[in-house]
C-alpha positions as CSV (number, residue, x, y, z in Angstrom):
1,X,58.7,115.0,53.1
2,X,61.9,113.3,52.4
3,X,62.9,109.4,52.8
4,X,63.5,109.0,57.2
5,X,67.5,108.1,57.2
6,X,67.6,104.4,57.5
7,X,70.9,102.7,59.8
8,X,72.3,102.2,56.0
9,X,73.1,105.9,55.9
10,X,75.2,105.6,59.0
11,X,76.7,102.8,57.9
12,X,78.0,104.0,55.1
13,X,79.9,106.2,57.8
14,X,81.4,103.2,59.7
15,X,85.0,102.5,58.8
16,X,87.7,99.5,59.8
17,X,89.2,102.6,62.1
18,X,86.3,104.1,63.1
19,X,85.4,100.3,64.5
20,X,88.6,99.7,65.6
21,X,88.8,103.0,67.6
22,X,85.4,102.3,69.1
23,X,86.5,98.4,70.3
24,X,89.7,99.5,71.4
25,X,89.7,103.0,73.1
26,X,90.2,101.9,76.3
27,X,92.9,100.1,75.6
28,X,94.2,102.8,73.4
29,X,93.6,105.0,76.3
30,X,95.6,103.1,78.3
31,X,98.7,102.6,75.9
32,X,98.9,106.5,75.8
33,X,98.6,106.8,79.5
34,X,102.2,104.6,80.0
35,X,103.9,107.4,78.0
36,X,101.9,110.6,78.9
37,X,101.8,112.4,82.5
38,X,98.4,114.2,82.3
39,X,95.0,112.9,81.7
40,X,94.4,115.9,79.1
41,X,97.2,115.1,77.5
42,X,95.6,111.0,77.3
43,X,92.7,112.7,75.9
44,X,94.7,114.9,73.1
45,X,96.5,111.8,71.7
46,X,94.0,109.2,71.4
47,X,91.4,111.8,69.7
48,X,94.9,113.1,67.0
49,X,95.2,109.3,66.5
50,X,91.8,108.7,65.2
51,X,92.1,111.8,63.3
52,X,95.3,110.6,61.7
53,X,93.8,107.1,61.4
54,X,90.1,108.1,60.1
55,X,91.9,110.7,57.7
56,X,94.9,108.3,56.4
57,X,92.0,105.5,55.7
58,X,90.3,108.1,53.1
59,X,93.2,107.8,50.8
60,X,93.9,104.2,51.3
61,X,92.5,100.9,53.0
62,X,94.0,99.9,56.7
63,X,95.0,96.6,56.6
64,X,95.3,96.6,60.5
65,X,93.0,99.3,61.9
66,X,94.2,98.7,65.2
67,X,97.8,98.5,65.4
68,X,97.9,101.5,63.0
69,X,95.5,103.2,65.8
70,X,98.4,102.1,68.0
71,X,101.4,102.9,66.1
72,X,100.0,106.9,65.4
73,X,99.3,107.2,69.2
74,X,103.1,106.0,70.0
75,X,104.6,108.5,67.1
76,X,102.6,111.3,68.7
77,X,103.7,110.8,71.8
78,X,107.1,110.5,70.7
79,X,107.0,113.2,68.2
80,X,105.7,116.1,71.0
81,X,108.3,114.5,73.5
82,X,111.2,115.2,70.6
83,X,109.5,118.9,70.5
84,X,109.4,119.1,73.7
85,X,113.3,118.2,74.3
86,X,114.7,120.1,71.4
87,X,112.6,123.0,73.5
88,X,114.3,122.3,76.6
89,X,117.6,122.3,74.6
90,X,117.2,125.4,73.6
91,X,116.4,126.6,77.0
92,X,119.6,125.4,78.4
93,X,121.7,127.1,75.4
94,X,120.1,130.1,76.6
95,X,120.7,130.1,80.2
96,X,124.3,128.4,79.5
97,X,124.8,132.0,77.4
98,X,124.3,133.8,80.4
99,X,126.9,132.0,83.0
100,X,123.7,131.0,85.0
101,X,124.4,127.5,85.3
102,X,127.6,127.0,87.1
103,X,130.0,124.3,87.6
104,X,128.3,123.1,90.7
105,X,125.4,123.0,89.5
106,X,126.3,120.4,87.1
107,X,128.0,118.4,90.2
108,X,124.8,118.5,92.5
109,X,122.5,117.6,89.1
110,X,124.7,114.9,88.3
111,X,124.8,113.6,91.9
112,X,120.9,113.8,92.1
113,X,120.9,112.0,89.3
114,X,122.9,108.8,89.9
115,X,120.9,109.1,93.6
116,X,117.6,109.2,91.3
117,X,118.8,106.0,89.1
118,X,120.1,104.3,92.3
119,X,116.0,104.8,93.8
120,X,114.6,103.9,90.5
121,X,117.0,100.6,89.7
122,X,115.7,99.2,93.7
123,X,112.7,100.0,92.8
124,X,113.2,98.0,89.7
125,X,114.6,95.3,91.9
126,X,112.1,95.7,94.2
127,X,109.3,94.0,91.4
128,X,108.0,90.3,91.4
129,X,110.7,88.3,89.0
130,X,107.9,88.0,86.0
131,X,107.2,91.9,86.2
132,X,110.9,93.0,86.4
133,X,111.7,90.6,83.6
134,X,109.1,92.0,81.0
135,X,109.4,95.6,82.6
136,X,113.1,95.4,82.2
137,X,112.7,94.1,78.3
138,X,110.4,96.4,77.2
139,X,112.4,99.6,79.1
140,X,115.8,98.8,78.7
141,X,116.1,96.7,76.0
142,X,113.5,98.4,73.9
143,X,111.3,95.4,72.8
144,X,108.2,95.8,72.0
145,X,105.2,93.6,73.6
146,X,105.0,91.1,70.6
147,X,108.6,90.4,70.8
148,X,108.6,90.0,75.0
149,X,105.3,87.8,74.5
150,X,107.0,85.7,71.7
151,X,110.9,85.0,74.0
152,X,108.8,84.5,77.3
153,X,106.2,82.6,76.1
154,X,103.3,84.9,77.0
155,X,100.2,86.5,75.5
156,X,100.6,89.9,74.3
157,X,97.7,91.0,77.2
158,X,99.9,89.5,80.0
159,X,103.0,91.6,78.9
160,X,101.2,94.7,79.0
161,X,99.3,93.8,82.5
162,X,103.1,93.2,83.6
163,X,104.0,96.7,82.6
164,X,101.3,98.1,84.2
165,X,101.7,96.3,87.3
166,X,105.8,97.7,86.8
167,X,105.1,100.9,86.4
168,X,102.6,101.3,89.3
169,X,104.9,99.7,91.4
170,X,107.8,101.6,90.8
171,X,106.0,105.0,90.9
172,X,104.5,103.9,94.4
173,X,108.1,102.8,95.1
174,X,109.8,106.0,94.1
175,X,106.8,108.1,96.1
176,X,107.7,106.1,99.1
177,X,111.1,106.5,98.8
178,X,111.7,110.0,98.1
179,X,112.3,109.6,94.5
């Protein structure tokens, strides 16, 4: 009989990423769930990440397994929402060829939009003056949590549990509301 595998063999198999996906995947989990609508779709992203991570780290070392774990998860999510849009684009050129969307449609579309904007910019409003501040940073102005941490003199965790609290609030907001 052969040598019993010893907990050398399978650590040979641990990895910065591998660790770093295994301390942070709740976290990670959560990131990807501010950007994604579907808990299967959660689930898709965070396991592509690691893939992306774990495969990228055979070819060269990670300096900063978790932000890289991070930074994948974002460009996925923004990569199938640029899919996803040049899809819909498409969609529209089609029906466009056909006459089917008519002039008042764009009228009533545009009004339910600015009525949409209107519900979502009191709901906005409607958020304690901490929460609207780094909601309002990170949404409008595009910063990203390191950079709302470092102007309002914060830790990185408090940003995102501002976020959160924002964009729960605004969704119960919007539900309430109509929107």
């Amino acid at each position: 009989m052969g040598k019993p595998t010893t907990n050398r063999t399978s650590k040979k198999r641990e990895t910065a990423v591998s660790n770093a996906f295994l301390a942070h995947q709740t976290a990670l989990r959560a990131f990807v769930s501010k950007m994604v609508s579907t808990p299967a779709d959660v689930d898709d992203v965070t396991q592509e990440a690691f893939l992306r991570a774990f495969n990228a780290e055979k070819t060269k070392e990670i300096e900063q397994p978790k932000s890289f774990l991070f930074t994948i998860a974002r460009n996925i999510v923004l990569s199938n929402i640029t899919r996803k849009s040049s899809k819909l684009t498409h969609h529209v050129a089609d029906f466009d060829a056909l006459g089917v969307i008519t002039e008042h449609d764009v009228v009533v579309g545009e009004a339910q939009a600015q009525e949409t904007f209107g519900l979502y910019c009191r709901a906005v409003e409607s958020l304690p003056p901490q929460a609207r501040r780094v909601f309002l940073m990170r949404k409008v102005y595009g910063l990203s949590h390191k950079e709302i941490a470092q102007r309002l003199e914060i830790a990185v965790s408090t940003v995102e549990k501002h976020l959160a609290k924002g964009v729960k609030a605004c969704a119960v907001y919007l539900r309430e509301h109509g929107g």
